[in-house]
C-alpha positions as CSV (number, residue, x, y, z in Angstrom):
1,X,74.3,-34.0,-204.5
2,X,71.1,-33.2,-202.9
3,X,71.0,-29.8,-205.3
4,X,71.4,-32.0,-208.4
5,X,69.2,-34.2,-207.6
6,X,66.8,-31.5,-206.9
7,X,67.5,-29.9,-210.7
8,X,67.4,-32.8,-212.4
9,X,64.6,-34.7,-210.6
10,X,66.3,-37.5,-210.0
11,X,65.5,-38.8,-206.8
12,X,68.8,-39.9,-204.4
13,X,68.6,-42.2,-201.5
14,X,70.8,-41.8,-198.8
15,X,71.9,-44.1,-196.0
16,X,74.2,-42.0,-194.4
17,X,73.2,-38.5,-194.2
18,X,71.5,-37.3,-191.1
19,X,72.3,-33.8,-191.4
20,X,68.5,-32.6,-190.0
21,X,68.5,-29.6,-192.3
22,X,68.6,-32.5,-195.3
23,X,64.9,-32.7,-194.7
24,X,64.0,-29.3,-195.7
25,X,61.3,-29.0,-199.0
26,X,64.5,-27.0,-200.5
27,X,65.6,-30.8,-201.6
28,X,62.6,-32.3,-202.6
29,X,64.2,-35.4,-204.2
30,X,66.4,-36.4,-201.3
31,X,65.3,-39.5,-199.5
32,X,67.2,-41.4,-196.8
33,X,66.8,-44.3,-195.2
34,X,69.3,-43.3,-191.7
35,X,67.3,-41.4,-189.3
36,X,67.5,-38.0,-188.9
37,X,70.1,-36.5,-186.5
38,X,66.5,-34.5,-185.1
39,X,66.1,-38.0,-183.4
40,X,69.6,-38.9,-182.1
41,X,69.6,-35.6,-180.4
42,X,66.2,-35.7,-179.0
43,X,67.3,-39.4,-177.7
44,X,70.5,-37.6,-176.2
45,X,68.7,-34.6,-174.6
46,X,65.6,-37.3,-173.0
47,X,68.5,-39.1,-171.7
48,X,70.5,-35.6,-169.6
49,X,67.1,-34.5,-168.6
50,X,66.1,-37.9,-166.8
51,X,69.1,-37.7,-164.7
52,X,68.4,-34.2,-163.9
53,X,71.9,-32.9,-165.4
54,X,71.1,-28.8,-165.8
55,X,74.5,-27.7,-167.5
56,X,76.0,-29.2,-170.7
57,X,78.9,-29.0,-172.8
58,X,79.1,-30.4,-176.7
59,X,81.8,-30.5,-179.0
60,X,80.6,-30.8,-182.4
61,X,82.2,-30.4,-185.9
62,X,82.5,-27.1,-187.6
63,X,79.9,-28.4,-190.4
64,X,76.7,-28.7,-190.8
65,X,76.2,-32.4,-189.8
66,X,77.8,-30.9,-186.5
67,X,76.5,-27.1,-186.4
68,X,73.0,-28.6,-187.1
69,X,72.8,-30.8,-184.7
70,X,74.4,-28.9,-181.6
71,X,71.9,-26.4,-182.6
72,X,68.9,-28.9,-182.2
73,X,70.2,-30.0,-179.2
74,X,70.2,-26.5,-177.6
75,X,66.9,-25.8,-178.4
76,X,65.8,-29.6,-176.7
77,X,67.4,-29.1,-173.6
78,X,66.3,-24.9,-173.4
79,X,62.5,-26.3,-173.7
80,X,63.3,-29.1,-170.7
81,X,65.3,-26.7,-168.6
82,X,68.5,-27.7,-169.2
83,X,71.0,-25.8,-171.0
84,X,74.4,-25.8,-173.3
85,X,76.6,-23.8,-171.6
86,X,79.4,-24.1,-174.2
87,X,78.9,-25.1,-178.1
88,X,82.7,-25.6,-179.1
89,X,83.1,-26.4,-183.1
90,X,86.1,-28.9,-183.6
91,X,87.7,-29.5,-187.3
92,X,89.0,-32.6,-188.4
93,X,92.7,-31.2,-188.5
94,X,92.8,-30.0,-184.7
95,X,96.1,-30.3,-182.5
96,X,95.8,-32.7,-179.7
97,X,97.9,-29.3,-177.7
98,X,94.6,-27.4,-178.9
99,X,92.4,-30.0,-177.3
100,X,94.5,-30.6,-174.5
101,X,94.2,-26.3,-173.8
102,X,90.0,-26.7,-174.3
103,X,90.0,-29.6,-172.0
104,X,92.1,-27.9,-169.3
105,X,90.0,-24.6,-169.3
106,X,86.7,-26.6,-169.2
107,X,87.8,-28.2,-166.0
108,X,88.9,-24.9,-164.6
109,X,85.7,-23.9,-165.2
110,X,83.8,-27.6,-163.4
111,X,82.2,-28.4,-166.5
112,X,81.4,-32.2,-165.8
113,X,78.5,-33.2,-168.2
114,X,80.0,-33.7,-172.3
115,X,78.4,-34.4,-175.5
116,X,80.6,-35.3,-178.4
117,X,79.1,-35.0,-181.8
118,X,82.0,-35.7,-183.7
119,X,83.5,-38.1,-186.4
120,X,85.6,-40.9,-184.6
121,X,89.1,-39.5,-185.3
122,X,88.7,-36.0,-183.3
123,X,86.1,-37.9,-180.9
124,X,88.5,-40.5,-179.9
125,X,91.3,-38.2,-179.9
126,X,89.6,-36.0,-177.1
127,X,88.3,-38.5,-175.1
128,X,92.4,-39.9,-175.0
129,X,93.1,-36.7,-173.9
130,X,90.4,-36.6,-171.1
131,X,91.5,-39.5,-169.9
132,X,95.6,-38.2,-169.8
133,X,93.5,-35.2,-167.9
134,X,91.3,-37.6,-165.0
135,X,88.3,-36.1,-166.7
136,X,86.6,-40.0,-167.5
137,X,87.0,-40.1,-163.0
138,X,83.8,-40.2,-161.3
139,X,82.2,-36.9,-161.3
140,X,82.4,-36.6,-165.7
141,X,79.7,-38.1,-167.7
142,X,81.0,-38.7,-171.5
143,X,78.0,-38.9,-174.5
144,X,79.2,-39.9,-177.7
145,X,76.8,-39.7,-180.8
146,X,76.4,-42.9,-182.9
147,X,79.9,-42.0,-185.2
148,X,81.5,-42.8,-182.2
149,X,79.1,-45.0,-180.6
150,X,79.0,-47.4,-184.2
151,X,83.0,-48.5,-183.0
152,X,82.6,-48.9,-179.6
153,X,83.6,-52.7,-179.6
154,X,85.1,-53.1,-182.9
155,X,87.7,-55.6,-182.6
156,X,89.0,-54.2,-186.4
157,X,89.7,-50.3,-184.9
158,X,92.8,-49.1,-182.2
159,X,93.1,-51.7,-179.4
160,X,93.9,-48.7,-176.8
161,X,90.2,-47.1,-177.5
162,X,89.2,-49.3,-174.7
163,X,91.4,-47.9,-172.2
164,X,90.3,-44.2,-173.0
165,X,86.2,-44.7,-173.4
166,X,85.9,-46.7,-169.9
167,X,82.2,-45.9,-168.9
168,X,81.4,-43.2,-171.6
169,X,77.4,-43.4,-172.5
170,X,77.0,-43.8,-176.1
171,X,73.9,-43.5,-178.2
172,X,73.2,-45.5,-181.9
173,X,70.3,-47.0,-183.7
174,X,69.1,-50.2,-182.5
175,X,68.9,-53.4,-184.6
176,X,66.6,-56.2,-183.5
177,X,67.7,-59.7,-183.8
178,X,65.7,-60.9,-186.7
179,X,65.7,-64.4,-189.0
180,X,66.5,-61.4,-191.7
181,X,69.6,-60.1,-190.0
182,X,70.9,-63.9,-189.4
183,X,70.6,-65.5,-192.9
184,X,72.2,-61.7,-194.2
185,X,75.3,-62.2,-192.1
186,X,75.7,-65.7,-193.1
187,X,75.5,-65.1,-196.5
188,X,78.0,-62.4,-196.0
189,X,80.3,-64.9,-194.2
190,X,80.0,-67.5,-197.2
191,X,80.9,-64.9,-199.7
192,X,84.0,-62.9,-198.0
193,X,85.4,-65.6,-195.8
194,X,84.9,-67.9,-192.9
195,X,85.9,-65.7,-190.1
196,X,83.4,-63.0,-190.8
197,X,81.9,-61.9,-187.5
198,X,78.1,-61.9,-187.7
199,X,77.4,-61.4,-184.3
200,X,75.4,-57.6,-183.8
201,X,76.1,-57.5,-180.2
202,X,79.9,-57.4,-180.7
203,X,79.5,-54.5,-182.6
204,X,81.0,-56.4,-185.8
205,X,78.9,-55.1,-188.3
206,X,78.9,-51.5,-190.0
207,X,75.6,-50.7,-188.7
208,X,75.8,-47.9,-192.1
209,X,75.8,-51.3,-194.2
210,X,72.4,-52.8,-193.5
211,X,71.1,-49.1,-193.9
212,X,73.1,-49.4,-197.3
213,X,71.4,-52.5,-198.2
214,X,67.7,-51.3,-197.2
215,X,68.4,-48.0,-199.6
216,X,69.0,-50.6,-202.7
217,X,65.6,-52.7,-201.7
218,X,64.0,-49.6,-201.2
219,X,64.8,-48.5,-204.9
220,X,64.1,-52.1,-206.0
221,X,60.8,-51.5,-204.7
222,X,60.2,-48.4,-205.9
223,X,61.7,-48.8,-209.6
224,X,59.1,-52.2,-209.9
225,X,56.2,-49.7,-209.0
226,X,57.0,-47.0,-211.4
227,X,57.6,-49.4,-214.2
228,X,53.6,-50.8,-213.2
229,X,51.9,-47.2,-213.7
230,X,54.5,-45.8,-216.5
231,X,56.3,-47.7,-219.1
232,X,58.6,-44.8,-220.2
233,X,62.1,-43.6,-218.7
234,X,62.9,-40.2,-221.0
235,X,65.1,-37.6,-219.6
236,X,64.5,-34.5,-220.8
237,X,66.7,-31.1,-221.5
238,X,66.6,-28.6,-218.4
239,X,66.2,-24.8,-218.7
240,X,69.3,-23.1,-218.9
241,X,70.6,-22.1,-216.1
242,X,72.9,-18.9,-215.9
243,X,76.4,-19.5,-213.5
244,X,77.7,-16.9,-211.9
245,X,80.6,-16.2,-213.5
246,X,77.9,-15.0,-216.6
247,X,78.2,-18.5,-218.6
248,X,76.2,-21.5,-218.7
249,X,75.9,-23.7,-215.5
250,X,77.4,-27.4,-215.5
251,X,73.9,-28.6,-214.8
252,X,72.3,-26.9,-218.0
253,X,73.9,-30.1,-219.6
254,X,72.5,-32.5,-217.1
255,X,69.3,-33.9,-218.9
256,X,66.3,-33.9,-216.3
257,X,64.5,-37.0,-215.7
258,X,60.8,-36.5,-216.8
259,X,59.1,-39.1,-214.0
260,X,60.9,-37.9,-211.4
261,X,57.7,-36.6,-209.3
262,X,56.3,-40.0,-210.4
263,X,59.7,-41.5,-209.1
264,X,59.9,-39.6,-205.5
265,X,56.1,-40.7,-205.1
266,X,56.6,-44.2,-205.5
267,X,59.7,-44.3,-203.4
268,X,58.0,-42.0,-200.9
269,X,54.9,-45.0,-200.6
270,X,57.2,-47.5,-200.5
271,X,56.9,-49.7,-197.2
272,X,58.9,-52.9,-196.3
273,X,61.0,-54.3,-193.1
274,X,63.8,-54.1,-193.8
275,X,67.6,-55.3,-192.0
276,X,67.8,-52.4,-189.9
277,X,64.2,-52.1,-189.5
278,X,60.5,-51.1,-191.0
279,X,61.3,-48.8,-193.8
280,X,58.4,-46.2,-194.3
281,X,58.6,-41.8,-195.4
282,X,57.1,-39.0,-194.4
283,X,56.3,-36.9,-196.8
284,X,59.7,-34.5,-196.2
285,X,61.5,-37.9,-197.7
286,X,62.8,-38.7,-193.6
287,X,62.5,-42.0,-192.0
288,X,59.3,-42.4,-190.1
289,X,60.2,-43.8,-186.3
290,X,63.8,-45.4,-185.5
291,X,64.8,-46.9,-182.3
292,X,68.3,-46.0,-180.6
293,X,69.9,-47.3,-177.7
294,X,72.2,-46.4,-175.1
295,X,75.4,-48.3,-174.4
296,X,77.3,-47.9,-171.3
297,X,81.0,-48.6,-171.8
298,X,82.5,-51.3,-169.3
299,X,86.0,-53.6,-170.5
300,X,86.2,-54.5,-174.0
301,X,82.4,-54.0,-174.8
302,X,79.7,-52.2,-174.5
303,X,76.6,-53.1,-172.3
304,X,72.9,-51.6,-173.5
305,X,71.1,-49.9,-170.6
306,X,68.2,-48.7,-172.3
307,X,66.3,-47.6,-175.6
308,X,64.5,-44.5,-176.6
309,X,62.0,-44.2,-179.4
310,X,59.4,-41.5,-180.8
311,X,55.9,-42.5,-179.9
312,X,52.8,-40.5,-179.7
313,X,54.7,-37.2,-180.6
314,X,56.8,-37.5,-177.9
315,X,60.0,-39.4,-177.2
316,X,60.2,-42.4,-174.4
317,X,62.7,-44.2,-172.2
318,X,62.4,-47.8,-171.8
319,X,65.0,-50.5,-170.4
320,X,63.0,-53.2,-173.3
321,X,63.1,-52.4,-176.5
322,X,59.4,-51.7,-178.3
């Protein structure tokens, strides 16, 4: 989508991407409003490197939101003196005997500290089969990325999860408790039915939703401003493009929007708070700032034990939020 937009200069605005390699000048009209995964990582390698942990294992899926961000978080923890000692790439399709094998050799081997940058399915999966191993005992530390981390909680997913995540750290983007956030959830309530949950520290709320609902304000807002300094919207014929098979590319018959550049500008300037927080770009179309926090797993819900934020050009540990 990000290559289409790019062609026909039409800018896209993600809330759910965090692939960090998104942010590259090779797609100049993607724009998202979800941190980067360059963040989460740098929040999960600040946390192994306060403790003092030296030799780290992640599991990661075999894509690029995965591959990407393992490879970050190599380079993080090499530059702190720490190290990955294993990158393992996981698909969404793998046998629970496969895991079960992985697990049993990484014991072998003492492997005690795991990162698990995974989609919930195959993350929950192997941490069930940790547990069937004694690998969540004392002595194992279990990070989960915010896939995982965002269902930690939920009273909607598998009841059992509970049983199998027993004092995993988890990491996720923190959501002050705002006036904003309130009167959204209630109207939410009012429009789908009375036993809507609205309350944040329950985990009840797709945390991907409010970052939904800040990427259509932040078009709103950007749409109003290029309407003030150009009246037109005309979309344009592109060059033709040549495919590869020696005919004419799909996208030769994808008209190209003549403001984009005016469009990504506007969008790019645009600055609000928004539900999940202030909303402002850098000029690579990223999020500027975003606050995560870490969540300790204990019974039925999660318990925060401290935030992390980039400040200064360098990330910090706090037990308040900023």
């Amino acid at each position: 989508v990000a290559e289409i937009a790019r062609e026909v200069k039409v800018p896209f605005i993600s809330f759910g991407a965090t692939d960090p390699n998104l942010s590259s000048m090779e797609y100049p009209y993607f724009i998202r409003v979800v941190p980067s995964d360059a963040l989460q990582v740098n929040a999960v390698a600040s946390f192994i490197v306060n403790y003092g942990w030296r030799e780290v294992i992640i599991f990661h899926m075999d894509d690029d939101y995965g591959t990407n961000g393992a490879s970050i978080l190599v380079t993080l923890l090499q530059d702190r003196g720490s190290k990955l000692i294993h990158k393992i790439p996981v698909v969404s399709w793998i046998e629970n005997t496969t895991i079960c094998a992985l697990l049993a050799q990484l014991a072998n081997d003492e492997a005690r500290i795991f990162v698990l940058h995974t989609h919930p399915d195959v993350g929950f999966r192997i941490l069930k089969e940790a547990q069937n191993q004694q690998m969540l005992d004392s002595g194992y530390v279990w990070i989960v990325t915010d896939l995982i981390a965002n269902h930690l909680g939920d009273p909607h997913v598998n009841p059992s999860i509970p049983i199998y995540t027993q004092g995993i750290i988890g990491i996720r983007r923190y959501i002050a408790h705002s006036s904003q956030v309130h009167n959204l959830m209630i109207r939410i309530k009012s429009k789908l039915s009375q036993n809507f949950p609205i309350d944040l520290d329950q985990n009840h709320i797709n945390i991907y939703g409010l970052y939904a609902y800040d990427a259509v304000w932040a078009v709103a807002h950007a749409i109003s401003s290029y309407l003030i300094h150009q009246e037109k919207i005309t979309f344009l014929l592109p060059e033709k493009i040549p495919a590869i098979s020696g005919g004419e590319s799909e996208l030769a018959q994808m008209r190209a929007f003549e403001g984009g550049p005016v469009m990504r500008e506007c969008i790019l300037k645009t600055k609000f708070m928004g539900i999940a927080g202030a909303i402002e770009f850098d000029k690579a179309g990223d999020l500027v700032g975003g606050v995560f926090e870490y969540i300790n797993m204990v019974g039925r819900n999660p318990h925060i034990i401290g935030y992390w934020w980039w400040e200064n050009n360098h990330g910090k540990l706090s037990l308040i939020p900023p």
